[in-house]
C-alpha positions in Angstrom: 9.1 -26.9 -16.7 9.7 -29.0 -13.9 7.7 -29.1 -10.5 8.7 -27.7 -7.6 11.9 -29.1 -6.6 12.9 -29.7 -2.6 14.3 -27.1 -0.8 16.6 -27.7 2.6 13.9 -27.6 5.8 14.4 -24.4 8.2 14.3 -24.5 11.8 11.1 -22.7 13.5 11.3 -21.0 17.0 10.4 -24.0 18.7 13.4 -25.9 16.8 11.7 -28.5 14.6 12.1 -28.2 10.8 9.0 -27.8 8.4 9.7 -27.1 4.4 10.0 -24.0 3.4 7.3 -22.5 0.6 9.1 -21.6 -2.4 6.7 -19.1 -3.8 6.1 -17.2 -1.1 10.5 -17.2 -0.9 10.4 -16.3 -4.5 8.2 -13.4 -3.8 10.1 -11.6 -1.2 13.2 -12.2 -3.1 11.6 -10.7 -6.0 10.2 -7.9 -3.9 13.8 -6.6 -2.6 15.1 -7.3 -6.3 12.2 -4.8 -7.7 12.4 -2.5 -5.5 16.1 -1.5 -5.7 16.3 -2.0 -9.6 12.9 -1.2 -10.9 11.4 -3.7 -13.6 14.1 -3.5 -16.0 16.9 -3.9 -14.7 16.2 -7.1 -13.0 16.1 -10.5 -14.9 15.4 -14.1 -14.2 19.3 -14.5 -13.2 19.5 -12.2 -10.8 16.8 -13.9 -9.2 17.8 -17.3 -9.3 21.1 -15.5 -7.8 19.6 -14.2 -4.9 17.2 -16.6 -4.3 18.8 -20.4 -4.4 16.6 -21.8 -6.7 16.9 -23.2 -10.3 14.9 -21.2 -12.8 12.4 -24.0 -13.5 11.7 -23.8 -10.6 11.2 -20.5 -10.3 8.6 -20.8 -13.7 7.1 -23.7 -12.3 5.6 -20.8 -9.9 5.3 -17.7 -12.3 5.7 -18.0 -16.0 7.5 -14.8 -16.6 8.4 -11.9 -15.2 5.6 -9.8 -16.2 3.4 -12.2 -14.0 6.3 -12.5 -10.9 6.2 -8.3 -10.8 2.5 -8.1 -10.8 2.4 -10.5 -7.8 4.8 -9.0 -6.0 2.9 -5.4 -6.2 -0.5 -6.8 -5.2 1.6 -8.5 -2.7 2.8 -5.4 -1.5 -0.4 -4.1 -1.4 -2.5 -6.9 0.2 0.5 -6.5 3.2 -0.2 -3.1 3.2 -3.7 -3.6 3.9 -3.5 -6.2 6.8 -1.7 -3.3 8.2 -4.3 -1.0 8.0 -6.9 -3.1 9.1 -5.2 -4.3 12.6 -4.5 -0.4 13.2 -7.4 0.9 12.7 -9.0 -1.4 15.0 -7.1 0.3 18.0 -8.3 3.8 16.5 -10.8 5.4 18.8 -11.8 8.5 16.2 -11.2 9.8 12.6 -8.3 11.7 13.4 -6.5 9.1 14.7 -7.6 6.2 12.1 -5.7 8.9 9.7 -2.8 9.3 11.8 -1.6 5.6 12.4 -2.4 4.8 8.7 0.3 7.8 7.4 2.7 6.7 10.4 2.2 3.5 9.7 3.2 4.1 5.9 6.0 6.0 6.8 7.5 3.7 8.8 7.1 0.0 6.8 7.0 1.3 3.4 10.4 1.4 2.6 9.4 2.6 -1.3 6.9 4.6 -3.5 4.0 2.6 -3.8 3.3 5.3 -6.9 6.7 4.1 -8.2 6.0 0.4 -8.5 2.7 1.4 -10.5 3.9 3.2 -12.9 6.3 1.0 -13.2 3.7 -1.5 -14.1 2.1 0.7 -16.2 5.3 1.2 -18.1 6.0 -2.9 -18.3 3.1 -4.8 -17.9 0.0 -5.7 -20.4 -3.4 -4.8 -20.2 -4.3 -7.9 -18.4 -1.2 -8.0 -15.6 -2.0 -3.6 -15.3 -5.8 -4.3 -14.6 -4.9 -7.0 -11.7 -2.7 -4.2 -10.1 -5.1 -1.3 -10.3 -7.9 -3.9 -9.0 -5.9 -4.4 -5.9 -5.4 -0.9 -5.9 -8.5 0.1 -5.4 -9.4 -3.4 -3.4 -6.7 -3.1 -1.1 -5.7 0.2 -0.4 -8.2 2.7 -1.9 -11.8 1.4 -0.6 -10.4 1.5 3.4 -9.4 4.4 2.8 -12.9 5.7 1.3 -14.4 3.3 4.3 -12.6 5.8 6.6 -13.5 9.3 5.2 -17.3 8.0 4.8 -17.7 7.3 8.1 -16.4 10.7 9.4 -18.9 12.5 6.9 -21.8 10.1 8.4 -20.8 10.8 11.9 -20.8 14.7 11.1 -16.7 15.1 11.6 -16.7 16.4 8.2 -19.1 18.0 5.9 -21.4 15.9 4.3 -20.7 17.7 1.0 -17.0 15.9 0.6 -16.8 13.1 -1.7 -15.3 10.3 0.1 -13.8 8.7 -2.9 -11.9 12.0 -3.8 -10.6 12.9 -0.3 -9.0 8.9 -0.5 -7.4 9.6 -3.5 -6.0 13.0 -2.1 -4.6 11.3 1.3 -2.8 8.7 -0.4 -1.4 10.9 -2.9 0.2 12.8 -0.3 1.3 9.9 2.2 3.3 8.5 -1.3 4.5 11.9 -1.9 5.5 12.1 1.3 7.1 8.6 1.2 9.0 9.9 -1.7 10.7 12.3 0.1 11.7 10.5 2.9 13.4 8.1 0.2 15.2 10.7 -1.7 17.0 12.4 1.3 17.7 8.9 2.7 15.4 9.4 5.8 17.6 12.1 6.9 15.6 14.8 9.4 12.7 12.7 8.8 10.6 11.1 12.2 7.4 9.4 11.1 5.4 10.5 13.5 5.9 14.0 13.1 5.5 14.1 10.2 2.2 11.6 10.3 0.5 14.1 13.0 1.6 17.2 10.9 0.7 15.9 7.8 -3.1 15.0 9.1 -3.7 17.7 11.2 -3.0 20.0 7.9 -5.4 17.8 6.1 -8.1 17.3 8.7 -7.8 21.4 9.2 -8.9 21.8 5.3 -11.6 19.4 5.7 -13.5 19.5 9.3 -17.0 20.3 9.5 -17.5 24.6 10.2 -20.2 25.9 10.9 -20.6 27.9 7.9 -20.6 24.3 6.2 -23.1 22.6 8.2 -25.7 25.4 7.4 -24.9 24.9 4.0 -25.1 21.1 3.7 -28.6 21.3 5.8 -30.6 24.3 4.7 -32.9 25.7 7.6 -36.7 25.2 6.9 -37.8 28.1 4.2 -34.5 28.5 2.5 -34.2 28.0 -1.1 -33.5 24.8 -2.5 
C-alpha cells in the first residue's frame, strides 16, 4: 500500500486553498455509497469511482471494507449525537428535549439507522459488530437514558420507569418512524407533526398520575 497520495487543494469561503482530508472524503463518499446499496452491493470500485481516489489510497486509510462500513456507521452515529447534544441545550423541559430529538431525526436522517445495523450485523465480524453496538449505546443510547433519568428525578414521570427501557422504546419508534417516511418517499410526511404527535403519544403513556405517585411513595403506615 502506498501513503496518502496528493489530492487538488479546494477553495474555502474566504478564497484561499488548504488540502483536502482524504479520509474524512472517503467517508462521506462511502456513506452515500452505503446507504443507497446496502453492504453488498457496493465494492472498492465503486468507490474509487465516486470518489477520485486510487484504491491504495483508499487502503492506505481503511484496510477493507468491513473496516470502511463500520466507520462510516459510528460516523453516522457520532454526527447524530453532536446533533443531539447542541439541541438539547436550547430545550427548556422534558417534553421538548424529546420533541427536537425526534424532529430533529426526521429531518437529517435521511435512512434507517436500524437498517445500517443490521446490516452490520449481517456483514461484519465480531470485532467490527462490537465497535458499532459500542457507539450505539455511547452515542445514541446513553443521551437518550440521560434524558428520561432526569424527568423521573425531577418527578415528570414516575419514578418506577426504567430509564434504560423507555430509551430503547423512543428510539425504536423514531427509526420506525424514519422507516416510513423512507418507504413512501416523504410523501404526506412534515417532521414536525409528526415529532409533536409522536411525543405527546409517548409522554401521555408515561407522565407521572397521581395514582402513580401514591404508588411509587407509599404514605407512612402502608405496607411495604
Amino acid at each position: 500500500m502506498t501513503p496518502q497520495q496528493s489530492r487538488p487543494s479546494v477553495a474555502n469561503a474566504s478564497g484561499k486553498s488548504k488540502p483536502t482530508d482524504a479520509r474524512a472524503e472517503i467517508l462521506q463518499h462511502a456513506k452515500l455509497l452505503f446507504r443507497q446499496k446496502g453492504f453488498s452491493a457496493v465494492s472498492m470500485n465503486d468507490l474509487v469511482s465516486s470518489v477520485g481516489l486510487t484504491k491504495p489510497t483508499i487502503y492506505y486509510h481503511f484496510t477493507d471494507k468491513e473496516t470502511l462500513f463500520t466507520e462510516v456507521v459510528v460516523e453516522m452515529m457520532r454526527h447524530g449525537n453532536e446533533m443531539l447534544v447542541a439541541g438539547m441545550k436550547r430545550c427548556k423541559d422534558f417534553r421538548e428535549k424529546l420533541y427536537r430529538l425526534s424532529e430533529g431525526y426526521f429531518r437529517f436522517s435521511p435512512t434507517s439507522l436500524s437498517t445500517m445495523v443490521r446490516d452490520a450485523s449481517e456483514h461484519l465480524d465480531e470485532a467490527h459488530m462490537k465497535r458499532v453496538m459500542e457507539a450505539h449505546r455511547f452515542y445514541l443510547i446513553n443521551p437518550i437514558i440521560g434524558i428520561f433519568e432526569e424527568a423521573r428525578q425531577a418527578g415528570e414521570i414516575a419514578r418506577s420507569e426504567n430509564p434504560d427501557t423507555l430509551a430503547l422504546y423512543f428510539i425504536s419508534w423514531i427509526d420506525a418512524m424514519t422507516t416510513l417516511r423512507t418507504a413512501h418517499e416523504g410523501r404526506d410526511f412534515d417532521p414536525r407533526e409528526c415529532a409533536s404527535k409522536m411525543v405527546d403519544i409517548f409522554v401521555e403513556g408515561i407522565r407521572l398520575r397521581p395514582d402513580s405517585l401514591t404508588e411509587s411513595h407509599p404514605q407512612a403506615g402502608d405496607s411495604q
